[in-house]
N, C-alpha and C positions, 0 to 999 in steps of 0.2 A: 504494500500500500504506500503510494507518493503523498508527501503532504506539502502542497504550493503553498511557500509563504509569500503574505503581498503585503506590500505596504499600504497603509490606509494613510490617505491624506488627510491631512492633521492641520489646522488651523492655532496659534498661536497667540494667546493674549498674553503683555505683558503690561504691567501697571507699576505704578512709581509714585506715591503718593503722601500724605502726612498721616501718620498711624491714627487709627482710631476705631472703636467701637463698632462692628457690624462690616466691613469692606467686605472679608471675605463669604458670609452671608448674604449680600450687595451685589456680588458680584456673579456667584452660581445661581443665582436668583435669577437675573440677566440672561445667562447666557439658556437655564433652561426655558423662560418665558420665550425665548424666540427660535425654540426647538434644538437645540446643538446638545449636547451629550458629552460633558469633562469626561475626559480620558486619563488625567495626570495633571496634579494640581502643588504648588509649593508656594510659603511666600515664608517671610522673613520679615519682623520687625527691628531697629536698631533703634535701642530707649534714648543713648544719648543726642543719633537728631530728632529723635523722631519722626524716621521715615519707615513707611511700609513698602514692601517688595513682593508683587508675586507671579507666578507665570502659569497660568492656566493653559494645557493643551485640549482640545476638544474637536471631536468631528464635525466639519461643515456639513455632512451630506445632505441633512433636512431643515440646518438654518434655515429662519426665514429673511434675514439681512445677508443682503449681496457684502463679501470684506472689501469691496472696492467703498463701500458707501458706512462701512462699520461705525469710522469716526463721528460722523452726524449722528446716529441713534443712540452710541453710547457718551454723547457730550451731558446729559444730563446726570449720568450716572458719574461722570469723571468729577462734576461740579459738584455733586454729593458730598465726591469723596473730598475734594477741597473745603468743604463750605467750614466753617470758623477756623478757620487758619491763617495765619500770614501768608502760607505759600500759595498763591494765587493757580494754578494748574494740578493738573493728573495729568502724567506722561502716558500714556497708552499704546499698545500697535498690537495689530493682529492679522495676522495674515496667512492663507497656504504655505508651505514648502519655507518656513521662516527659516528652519534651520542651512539649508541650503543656499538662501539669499544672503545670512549672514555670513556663511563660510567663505562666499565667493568675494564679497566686500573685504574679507579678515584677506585671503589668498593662503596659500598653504603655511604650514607649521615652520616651516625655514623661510627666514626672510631672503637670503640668497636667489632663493628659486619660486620666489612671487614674484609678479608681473607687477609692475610700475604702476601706480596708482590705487594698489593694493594698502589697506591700514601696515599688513606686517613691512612691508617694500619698503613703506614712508617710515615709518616709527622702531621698529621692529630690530634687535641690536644680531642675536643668535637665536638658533633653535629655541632654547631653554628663557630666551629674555625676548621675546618678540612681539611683544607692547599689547596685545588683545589674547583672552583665551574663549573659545566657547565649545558648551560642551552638547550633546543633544541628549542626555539624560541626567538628572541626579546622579545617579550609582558612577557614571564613567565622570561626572566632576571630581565627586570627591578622590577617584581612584586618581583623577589628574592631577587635582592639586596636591596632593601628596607627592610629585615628582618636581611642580614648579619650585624655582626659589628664589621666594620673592623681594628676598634682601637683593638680591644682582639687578631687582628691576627698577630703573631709574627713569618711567616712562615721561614723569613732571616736566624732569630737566631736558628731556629731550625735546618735548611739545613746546616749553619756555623757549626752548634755543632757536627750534623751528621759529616760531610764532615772530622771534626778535629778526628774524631777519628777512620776514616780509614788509 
């Protein structure tokens, strides 16, 4: 017996906001009122800024919002997540094939053998210090960041040095 594995295309929320009460509640709320289905869900509060972090994967097949038009439906929910804050925004994106549009904007793991206009190409020092990581699961971050090391990473000073000489 063969068993075909396929990949399901997967649609990608990421959110960036000021922590508080109910987001993530807020948010699968959202995504099931307009039919999608979380497949894989994480986020991350950080007390001392008080920012919330989370990344929701989910299948578009029976969404009823087109991702090209995502941003308009979910700006009330983004202003939710803003409202008594100083921080005036919620960062958001969501998209098909996110992981893959990221990867190609990053270019490969050696900055040597990325294509010129690539973040690693522009930024990116070695292998091991190549100024962006991204991972397409939990499980393979953590098992990555366990090899980076990130005292060698001097991304600031390179972005400053950049920046100074446009």
């Amino acid at each position: 017996m063969t068993t075909e594995h396929v990949l399901k295309s997967t649609a990608i929320l990421l959110l960036s906001c000021p922590d508080q009460k109910g987001v993530v509640a807020t948010i699968a709320d959202f995504v099931y009122r307009h039919n999608g289905n979380i497949l894989h869900a994480d986020e991350h509060a950080d007390e001392g800024s008080n920012l919330f972090l989370m990344r929701v994967e989910f299948d578009p097949a029976d969404f009823d919002i087109d991702l090209a038009d995502f941003a308009r439906h979910f700006d009330p929910i983004a202003l939710l997540c803003a409202r008594g804050t100083d921080q005036p925004n919620c960062l958001t994106s969501a998209q098909v094939d996110a992981v893959r549009k990221i990867r190609e904007v990053l270019g490969p793991t050696d900055p040597a053998k990325a294509p010129h206009g690539t973040i690693r190409r522009e930024f990116g020092q070695t292998i091991m210090v190549n100024a962006a990581h991204a991972s397409d699961a939990p499980e393979n971050a953590q098992r990555e960041m366990g090899i980076i090391r990130i005292e060698e990473n001097n991304f600031r000073t390179l972005i400053e040095n950049w920046l100074s000489q446009k």
